[in-house]
Structure formats: C-alpha cells, structure tokens
DOLUMPA-292821 format. One line per 10 residues: number of its first residue (from 1); for each residue x, y, z of N, C-alpha, C. Coordinates in steps of 0.05 Angstrom, whole numbers, plus 5000, padded with zeros to 4 digits. Example, Ala and Ser with C-alpha at 12.3 -4.5 7.8 and 13.67 -1.06 7.14 Angstrom:
1> 5264,4886,5156,5246,4910,5156,5264,4934,5156 | 5257,4955,5142,5273,4979,5143,5258,5001,5157
This chain:
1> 4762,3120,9148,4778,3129,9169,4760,3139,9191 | 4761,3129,9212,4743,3147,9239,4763,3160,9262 | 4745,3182,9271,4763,3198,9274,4768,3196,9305 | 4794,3200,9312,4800,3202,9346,4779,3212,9358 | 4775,3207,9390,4757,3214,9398,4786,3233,9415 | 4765,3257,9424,4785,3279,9438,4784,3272,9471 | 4809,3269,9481,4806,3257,9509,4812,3276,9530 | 4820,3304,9513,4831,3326,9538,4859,3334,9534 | 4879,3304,9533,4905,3324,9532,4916,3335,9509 | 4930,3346,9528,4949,3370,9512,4962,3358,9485
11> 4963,3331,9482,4978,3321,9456,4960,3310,9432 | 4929,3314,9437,4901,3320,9422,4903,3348,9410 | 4917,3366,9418,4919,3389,9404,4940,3400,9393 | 4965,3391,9393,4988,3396,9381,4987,3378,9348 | 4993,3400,9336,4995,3399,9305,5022,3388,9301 | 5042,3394,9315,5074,3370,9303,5068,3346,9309 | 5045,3333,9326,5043,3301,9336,5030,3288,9321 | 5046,3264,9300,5033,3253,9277,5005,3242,9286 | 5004,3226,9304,4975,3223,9317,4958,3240,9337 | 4960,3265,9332,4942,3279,9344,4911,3287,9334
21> 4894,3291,9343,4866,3284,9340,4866,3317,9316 | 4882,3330,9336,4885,3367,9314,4892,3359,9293 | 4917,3348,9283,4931,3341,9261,4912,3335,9242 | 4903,3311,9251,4880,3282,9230,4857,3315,9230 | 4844,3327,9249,4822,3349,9239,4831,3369,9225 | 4855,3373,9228,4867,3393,9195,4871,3386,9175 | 4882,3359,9164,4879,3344,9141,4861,3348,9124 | 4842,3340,9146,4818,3329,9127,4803,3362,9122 | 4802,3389,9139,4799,3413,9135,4813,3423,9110 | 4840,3424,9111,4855,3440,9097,4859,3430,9066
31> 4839,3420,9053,4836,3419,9020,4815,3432,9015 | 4822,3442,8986,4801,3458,8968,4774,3458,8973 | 4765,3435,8976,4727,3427,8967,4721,3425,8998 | 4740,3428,9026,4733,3425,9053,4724,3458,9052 | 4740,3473,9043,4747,3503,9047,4725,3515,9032 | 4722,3507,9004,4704,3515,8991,4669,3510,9001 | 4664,3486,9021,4640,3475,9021,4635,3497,9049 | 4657,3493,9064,4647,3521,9085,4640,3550,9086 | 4657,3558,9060,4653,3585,9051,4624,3579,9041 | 4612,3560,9026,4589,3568,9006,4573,3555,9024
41> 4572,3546,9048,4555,3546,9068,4544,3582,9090 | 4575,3593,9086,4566,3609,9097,4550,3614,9131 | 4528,3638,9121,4509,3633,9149,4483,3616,9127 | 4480,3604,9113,4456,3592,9094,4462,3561,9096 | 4432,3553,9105,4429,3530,9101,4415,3514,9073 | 4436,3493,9062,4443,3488,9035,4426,3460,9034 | 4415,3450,9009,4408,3433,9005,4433,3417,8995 | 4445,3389,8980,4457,3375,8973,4463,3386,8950 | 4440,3392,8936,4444,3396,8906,4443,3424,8902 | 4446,3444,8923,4439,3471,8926,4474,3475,8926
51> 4488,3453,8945,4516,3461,8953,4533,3449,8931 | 4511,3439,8910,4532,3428,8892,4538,3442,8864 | 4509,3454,8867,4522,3484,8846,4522,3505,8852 | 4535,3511,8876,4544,3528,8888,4581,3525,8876 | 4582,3503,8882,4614,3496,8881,4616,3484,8858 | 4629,3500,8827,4639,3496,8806,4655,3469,8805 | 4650,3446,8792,4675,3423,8790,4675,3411,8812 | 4656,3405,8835,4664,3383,8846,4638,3361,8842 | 4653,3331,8841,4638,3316,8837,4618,3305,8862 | 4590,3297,8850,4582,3282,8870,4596,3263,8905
61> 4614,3256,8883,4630,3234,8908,4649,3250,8925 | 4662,3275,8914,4672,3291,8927,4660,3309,8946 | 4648,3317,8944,4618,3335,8954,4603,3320,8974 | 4599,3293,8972,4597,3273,9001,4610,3261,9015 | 4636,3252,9010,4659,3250,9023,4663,3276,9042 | 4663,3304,9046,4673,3328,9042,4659,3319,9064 | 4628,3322,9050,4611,3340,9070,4608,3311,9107 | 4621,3284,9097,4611,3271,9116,4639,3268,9132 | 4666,3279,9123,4683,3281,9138,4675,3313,9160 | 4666,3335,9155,4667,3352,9156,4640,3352,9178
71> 4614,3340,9172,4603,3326,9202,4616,3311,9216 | 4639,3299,9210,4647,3282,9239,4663,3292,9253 | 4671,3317,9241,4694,3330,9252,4679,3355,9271 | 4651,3356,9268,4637,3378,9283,4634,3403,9271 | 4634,3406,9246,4632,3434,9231,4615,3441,9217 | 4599,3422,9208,4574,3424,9195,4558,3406,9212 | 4525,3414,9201,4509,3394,9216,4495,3390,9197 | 4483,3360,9201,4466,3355,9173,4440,3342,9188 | 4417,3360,9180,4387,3351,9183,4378,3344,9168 | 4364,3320,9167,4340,3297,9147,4312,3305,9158
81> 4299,3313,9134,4269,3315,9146,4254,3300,9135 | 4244,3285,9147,4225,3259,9149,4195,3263,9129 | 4207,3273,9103,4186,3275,9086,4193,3260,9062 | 4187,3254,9038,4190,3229,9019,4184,3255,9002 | 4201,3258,8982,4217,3250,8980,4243,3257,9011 | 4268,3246,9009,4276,3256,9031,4294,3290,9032 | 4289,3302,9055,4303,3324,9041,4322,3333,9069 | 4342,3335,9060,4365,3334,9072,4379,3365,9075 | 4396,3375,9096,4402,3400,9090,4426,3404,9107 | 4441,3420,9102,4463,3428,9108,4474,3456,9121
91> 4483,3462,9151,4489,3480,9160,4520,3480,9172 | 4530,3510,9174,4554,3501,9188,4544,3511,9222 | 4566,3494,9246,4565,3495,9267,4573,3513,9275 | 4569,3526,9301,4596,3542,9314,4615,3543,9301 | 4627,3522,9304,4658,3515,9308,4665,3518,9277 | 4643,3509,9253,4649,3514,9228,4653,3543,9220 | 4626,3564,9240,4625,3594,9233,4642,3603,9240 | 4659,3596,9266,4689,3603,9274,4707,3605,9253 | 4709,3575,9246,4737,3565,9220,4730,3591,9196 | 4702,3596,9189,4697,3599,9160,4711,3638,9166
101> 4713,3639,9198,4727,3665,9197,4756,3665,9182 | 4764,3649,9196,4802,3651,9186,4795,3641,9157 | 4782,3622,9137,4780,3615,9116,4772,3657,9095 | 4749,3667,9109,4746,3692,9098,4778,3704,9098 | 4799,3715,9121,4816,3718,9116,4846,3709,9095 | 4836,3688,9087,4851,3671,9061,4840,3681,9037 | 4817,3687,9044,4805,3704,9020,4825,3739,9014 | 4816,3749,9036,4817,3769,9040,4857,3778,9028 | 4866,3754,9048,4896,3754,9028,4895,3749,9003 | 4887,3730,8992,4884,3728,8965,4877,3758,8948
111> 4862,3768,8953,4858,3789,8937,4875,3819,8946 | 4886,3806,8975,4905,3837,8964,4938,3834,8958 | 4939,3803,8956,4969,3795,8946,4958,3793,8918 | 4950,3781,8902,4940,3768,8888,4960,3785,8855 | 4952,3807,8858,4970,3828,8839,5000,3842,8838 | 5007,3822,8864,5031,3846,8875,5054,3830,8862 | 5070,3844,8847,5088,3831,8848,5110,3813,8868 | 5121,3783,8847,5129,3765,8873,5115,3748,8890 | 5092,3759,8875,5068,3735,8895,5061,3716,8865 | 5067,3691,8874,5060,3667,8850,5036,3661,8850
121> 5026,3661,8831,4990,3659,8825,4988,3630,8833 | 5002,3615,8822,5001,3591,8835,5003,3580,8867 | 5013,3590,8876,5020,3601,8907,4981,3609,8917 | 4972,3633,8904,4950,3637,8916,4931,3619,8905 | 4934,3604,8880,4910,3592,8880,4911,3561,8896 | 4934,3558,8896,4937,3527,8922,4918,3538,8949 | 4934,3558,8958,4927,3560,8982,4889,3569,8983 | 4882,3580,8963,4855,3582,8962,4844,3585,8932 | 4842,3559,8923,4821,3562,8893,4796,3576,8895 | 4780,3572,8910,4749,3589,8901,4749,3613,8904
131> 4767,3636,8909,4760,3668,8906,4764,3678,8878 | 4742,3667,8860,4745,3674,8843,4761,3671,8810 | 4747,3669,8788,4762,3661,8764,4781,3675,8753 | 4813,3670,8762,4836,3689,8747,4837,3688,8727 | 4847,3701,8706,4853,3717,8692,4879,3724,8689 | 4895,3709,8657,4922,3717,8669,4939,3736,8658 | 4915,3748,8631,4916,3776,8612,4915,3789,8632 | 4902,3789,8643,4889,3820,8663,4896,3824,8692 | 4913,3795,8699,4924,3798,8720,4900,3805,8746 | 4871,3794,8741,4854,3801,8759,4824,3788,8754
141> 4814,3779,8773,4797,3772,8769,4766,3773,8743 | 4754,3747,8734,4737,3750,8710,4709,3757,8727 | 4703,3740,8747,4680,3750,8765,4681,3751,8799 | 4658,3763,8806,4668,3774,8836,4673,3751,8845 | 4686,3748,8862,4691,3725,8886,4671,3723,8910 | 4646,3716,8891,4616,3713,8908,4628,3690,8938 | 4646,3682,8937,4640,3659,8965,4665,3672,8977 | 4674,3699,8971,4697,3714,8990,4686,3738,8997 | 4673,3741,9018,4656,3762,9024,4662,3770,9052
C-alpha cells in the first residue's frame, strides 16, 4: 500500500473521509506493535534487534512491516551506516515525539482506570497492550510498565 501524498486540503485531514490521507495515517498508527514500537523508541535510538527485544512477541515480519509503514508515514527515521556489516538504526521524528505524547497518556489512563471498578481489563488491554504484564489474582500489575513512563 503507498501512502497519499498530502496536498493541503482540508479533506487530507478529516478522519470521517474514507479516503483521507489522516484516516489511511491512523490505521496504520493505531495497532499494538505501531504504539508499542514508538513507546520503546522513546527519546533512544534503537538498533533492529535492540527494538526487537525490547518488544515481547513481535515477530520479525511484524517489527518490519511496523517499522517501514511508520517511516513512510514520517514518524520514525531510519539511518544505514555504511559499514559491513550493515548497521541500521532507528529514531522517532518530531512528529513521532509528538504522537508518543498522547500514546504516554494511554498509558497513563491505563494505570489509573485499570483497577477501578467497571473498567473491562479487556477494554484496557485493546486499547493499550504494552503497559505492562496483568495479573488477574492481583488485579495489578506483575512488572513495572518500563515503556509507560
């Protein structure tokens, strides 16, 4: 899939317009391993295999897919350095350090709904799987939620 190019108007940014350039850039944003690869990017620049055990359970092909939708969309940047073996690295952009704000706040809900009654665990872990391994004796987290900070 390649992505719209942004032309200015106003109907590039509306989220109800099935072909809007916003829409197709939230899609491909708004899953688990998009959300997760920005949080564990952070302000640190990640090797391939640095970002891949960072992030519990995702596969290779997921983890490159992710990360090459996620350059085209302008949120990460990916530098190759011209040494053999090749070594490749991973940062987020602006516009990623921006997003990864409101993504911290998904965090930040997650852990203070997370216990309350009426709030469906299932509910918080859709909306954000990586803050952390629940627990459903204890009604609370097994370790800190290192990539919700």
């Amino acid at each position: 899939m390649v992505t719209k190019q942004f032309s200015g108007s106003p109907e590039d940014t509306d989220l109800r317009r099935a072909d809007s350039l916003a829409r197709e850039i939230f899609s491909n944003v708004a899953n688990k391993w998009a959300l997760l690869i920005i949080e564990s990017l952070g302000e640190h620049t990640l090797r391939f295999s640095e970002l891949r055990n960072e992030i519990e359970g995702i596969s290779h092909k997921m983890l490159t897919q992710n990360l090459l939708v996620l350059e085209r969309n302008g949120l990460i940047e990916r530098t190759v350095h011209p040494v053999v073996p090749p070594r490749v690295e991973y940062t987020l952009t602006k516009a990623g350090q921006a997003l990864r704000v409101t993504i911290d706040g998904l965090c930040d809900w997650t852990h203070q709904y997370l216990g309350h009654p009426g709030t469906s665990e299932s509910l918080v872990r859709a909306v954000l799987p990586g803050c952390g391994v629940f627990s459903r004796q204890s009604r609370g987290f097994l370790q800190p939620p290192a990539a919700c900070w």
